[in-house]
C-alpha positions as protocol buffer text, in pm:
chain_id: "A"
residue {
  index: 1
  type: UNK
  ca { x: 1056 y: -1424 z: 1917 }
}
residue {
  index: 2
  type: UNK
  ca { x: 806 y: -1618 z: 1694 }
}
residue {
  index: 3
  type: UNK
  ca { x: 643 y: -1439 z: 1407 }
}
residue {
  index: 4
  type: UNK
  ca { x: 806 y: -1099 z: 1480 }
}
residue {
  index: 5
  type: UNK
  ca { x: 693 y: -841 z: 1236 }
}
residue {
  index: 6
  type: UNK
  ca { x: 979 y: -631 z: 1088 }
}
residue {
  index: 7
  type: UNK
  ca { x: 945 y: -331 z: 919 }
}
residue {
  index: 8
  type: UNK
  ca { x: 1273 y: -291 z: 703 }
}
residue {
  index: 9
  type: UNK
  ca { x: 1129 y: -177 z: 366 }
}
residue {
  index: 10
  type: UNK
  ca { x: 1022 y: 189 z: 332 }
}
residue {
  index: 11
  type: UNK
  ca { x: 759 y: 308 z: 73 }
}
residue {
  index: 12
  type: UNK
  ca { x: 693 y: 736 z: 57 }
}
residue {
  index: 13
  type: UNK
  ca { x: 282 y: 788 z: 94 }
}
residue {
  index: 14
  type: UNK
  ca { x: 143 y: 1054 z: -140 }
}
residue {
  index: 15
  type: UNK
  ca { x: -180 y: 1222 z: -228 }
}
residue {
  index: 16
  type: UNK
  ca { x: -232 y: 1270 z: -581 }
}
residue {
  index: 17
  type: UNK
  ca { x: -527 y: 1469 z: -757 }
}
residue {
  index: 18
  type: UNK
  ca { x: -545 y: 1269 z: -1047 }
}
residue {
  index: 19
  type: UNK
  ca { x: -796 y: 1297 z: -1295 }
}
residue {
  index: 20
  type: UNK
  ca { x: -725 y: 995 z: -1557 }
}
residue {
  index: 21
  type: UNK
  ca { x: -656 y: 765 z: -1319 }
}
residue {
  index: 22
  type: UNK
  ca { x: -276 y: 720 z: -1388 }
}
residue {
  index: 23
  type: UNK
  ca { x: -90 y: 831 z: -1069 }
}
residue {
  index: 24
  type: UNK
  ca { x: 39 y: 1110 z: -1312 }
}
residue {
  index: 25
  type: UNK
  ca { x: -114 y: 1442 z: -1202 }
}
residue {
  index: 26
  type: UNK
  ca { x: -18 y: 1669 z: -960 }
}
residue {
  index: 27
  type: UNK
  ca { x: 156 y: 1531 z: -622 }
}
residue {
  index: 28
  type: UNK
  ca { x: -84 y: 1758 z: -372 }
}
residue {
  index: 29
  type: UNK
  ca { x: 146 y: 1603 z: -45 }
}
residue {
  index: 30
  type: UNK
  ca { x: 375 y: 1313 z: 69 }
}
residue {
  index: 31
  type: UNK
  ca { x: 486 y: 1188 z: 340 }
}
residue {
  index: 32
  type: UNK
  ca { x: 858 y: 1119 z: 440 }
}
residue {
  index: 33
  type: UNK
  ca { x: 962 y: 754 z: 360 }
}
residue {
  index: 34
  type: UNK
  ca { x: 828 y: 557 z: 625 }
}
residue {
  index: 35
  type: UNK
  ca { x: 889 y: 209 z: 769 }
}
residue {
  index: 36
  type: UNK
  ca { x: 674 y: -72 z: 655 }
}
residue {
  index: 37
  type: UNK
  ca { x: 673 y: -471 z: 516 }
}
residue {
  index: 38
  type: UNK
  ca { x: 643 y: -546 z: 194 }
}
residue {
  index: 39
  type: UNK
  ca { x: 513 y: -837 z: 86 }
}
residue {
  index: 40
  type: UNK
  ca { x: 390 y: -1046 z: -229 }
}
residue {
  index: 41
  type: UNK
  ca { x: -10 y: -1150 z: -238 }
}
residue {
  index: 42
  type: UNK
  ca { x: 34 y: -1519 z: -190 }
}
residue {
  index: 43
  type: UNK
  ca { x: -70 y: -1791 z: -465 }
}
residue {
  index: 44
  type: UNK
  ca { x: -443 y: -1820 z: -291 }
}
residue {
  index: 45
  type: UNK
  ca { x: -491 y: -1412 z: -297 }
}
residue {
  index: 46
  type: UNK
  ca { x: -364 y: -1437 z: -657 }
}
residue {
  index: 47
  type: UNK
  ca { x: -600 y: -1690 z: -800 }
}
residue {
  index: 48
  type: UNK
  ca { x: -931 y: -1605 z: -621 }
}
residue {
  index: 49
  type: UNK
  ca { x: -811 y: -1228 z: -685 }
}
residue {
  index: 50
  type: UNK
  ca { x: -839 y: -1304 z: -1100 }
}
residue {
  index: 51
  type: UNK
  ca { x: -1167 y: -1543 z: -1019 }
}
residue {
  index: 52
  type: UNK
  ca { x: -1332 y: -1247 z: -869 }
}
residue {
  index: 53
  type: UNK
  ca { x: -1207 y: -941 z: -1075 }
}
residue {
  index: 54
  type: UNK
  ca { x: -983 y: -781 z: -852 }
}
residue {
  index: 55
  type: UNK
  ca { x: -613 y: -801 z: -855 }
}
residue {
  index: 56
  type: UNK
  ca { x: -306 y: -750 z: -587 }
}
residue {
  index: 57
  type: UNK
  ca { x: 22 y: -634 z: -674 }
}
residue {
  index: 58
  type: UNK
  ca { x: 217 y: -563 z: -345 }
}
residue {
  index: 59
  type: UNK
  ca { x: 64 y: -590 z: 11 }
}
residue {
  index: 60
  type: UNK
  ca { x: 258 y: -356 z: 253 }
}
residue {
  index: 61
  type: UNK
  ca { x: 173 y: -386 z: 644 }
}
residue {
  index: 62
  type: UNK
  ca { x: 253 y: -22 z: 819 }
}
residue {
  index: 63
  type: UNK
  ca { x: 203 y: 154 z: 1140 }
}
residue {
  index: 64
  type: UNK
  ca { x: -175 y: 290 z: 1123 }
}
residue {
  index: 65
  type: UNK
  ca { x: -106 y: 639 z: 1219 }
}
residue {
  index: 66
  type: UNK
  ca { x: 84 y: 674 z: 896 }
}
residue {
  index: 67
  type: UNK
  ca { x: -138 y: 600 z: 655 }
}
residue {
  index: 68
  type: UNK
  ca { x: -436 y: 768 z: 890 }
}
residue {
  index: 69
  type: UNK
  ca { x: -275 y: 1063 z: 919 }
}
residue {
  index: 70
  type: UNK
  ca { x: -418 y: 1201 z: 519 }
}
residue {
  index: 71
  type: UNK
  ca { x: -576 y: 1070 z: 280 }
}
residue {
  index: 72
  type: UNK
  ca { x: -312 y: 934 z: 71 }
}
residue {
  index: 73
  type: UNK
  ca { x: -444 y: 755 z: -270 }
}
residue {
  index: 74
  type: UNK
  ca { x: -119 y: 640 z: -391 }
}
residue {
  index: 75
  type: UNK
  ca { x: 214 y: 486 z: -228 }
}
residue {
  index: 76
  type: UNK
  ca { x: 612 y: 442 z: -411 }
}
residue {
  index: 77
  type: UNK
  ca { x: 854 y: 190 z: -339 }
}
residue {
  index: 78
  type: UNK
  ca { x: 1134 y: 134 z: -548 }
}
residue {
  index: 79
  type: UNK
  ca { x: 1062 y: 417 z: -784 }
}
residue {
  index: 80
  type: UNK
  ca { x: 762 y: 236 z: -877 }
}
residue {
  index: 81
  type: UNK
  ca { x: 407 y: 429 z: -803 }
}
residue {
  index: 82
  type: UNK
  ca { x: 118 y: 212 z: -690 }
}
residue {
  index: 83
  type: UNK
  ca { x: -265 y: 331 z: -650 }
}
residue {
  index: 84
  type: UNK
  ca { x: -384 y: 210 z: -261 }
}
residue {
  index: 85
  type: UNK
  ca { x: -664 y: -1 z: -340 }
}
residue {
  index: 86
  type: UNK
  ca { x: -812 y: -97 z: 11 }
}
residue {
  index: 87
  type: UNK
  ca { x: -741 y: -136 z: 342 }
}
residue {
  index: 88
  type: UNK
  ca { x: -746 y: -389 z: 601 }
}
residue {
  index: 89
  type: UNK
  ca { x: -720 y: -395 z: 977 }
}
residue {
  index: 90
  type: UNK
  ca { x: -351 y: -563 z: 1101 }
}
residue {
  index: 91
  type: UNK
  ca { x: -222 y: -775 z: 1383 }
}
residue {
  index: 92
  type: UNK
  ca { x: -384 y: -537 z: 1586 }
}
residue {
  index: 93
  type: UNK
  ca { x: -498 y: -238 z: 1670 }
}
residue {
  index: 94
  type: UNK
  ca { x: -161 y: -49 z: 1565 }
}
residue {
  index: 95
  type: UNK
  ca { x: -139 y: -163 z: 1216 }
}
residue {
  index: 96
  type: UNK
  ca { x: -294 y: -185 z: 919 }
}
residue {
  index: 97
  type: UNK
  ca { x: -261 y: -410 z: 588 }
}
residue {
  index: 98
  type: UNK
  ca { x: -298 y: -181 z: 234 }
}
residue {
  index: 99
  type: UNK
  ca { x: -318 y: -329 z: -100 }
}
residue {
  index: 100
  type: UNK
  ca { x: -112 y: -155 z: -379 }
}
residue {
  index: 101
  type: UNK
  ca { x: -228 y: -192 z: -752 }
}
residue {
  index: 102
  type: UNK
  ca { x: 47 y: -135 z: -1011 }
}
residue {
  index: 103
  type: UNK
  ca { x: 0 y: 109 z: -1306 }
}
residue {
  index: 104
  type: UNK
  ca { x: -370 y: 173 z: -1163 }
}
C-alpha cells in the first residue's frame, strides 16, 4: 500500500487554563494518550514559517474526533508540552493536521 498513513506515535491532549501563556497553569482535562503521526515541518514550512513570523515545531496528523471532541489548547509527547497553534483539514474528512509550538 502506497503512502499508508501510520499512526505509531502517541501524544496525551490537554486543556489548560493558562493565564501567562506558559502551558504551566492548571491542567482543567486530558485526554488518554492517543494514536497519532508525528512529524518534523519540512525545510520549505521552516523557512517561509521565519519569513512570515510564524514558526512550527512538531506537526502531528490525528484522527479528527480526538482533537474535536474538547477544546484542547495544548498537546505532550515525550514529556515535552506544546501549545496547539492551528489546525488544518487532513487526507480527508477523518483527519486533521495540528501544529504544535514548543515552550509557547
Amino acid at each position: 500500500m502506497k503512502n499508508a498513513l501510520t499512526f505509531r506515535d502517541r501524544v496525551v491532549l490537554m486543556r489548560i487554563e493558562d493565564q501567562h501563556g506558559h502551558g504551566s497553569g492548571q491542567v482543567i482535562r486530558s485526554s488518554q494518550a492517543v494514536s497519532c503521526h508525528v512529524g518534523q515541518p519540512s525545510l520549505t514550512r521552516q523557512l517561509s514559517g521565519e519569513v512570515s513570523g510564524m514558526s512550527a515545531d512538531l506537526f502531528i496528523h490525528l484522527w479528527r474526533r480526538d482533537i474535536e471532541a474538547d477544546s484542547y489548547n495544548y498537546a505532550e509527547h515525550k514529556g515535552i508540552r506544546y501549545r496547539i497553534d492551528k489546525q488544518a483539514p487532513g487526507v480527508n474528512d477523518l483527519f486533521v493536521w495540528v501544529t504544535l509550538i514548543k515552550g509557547a
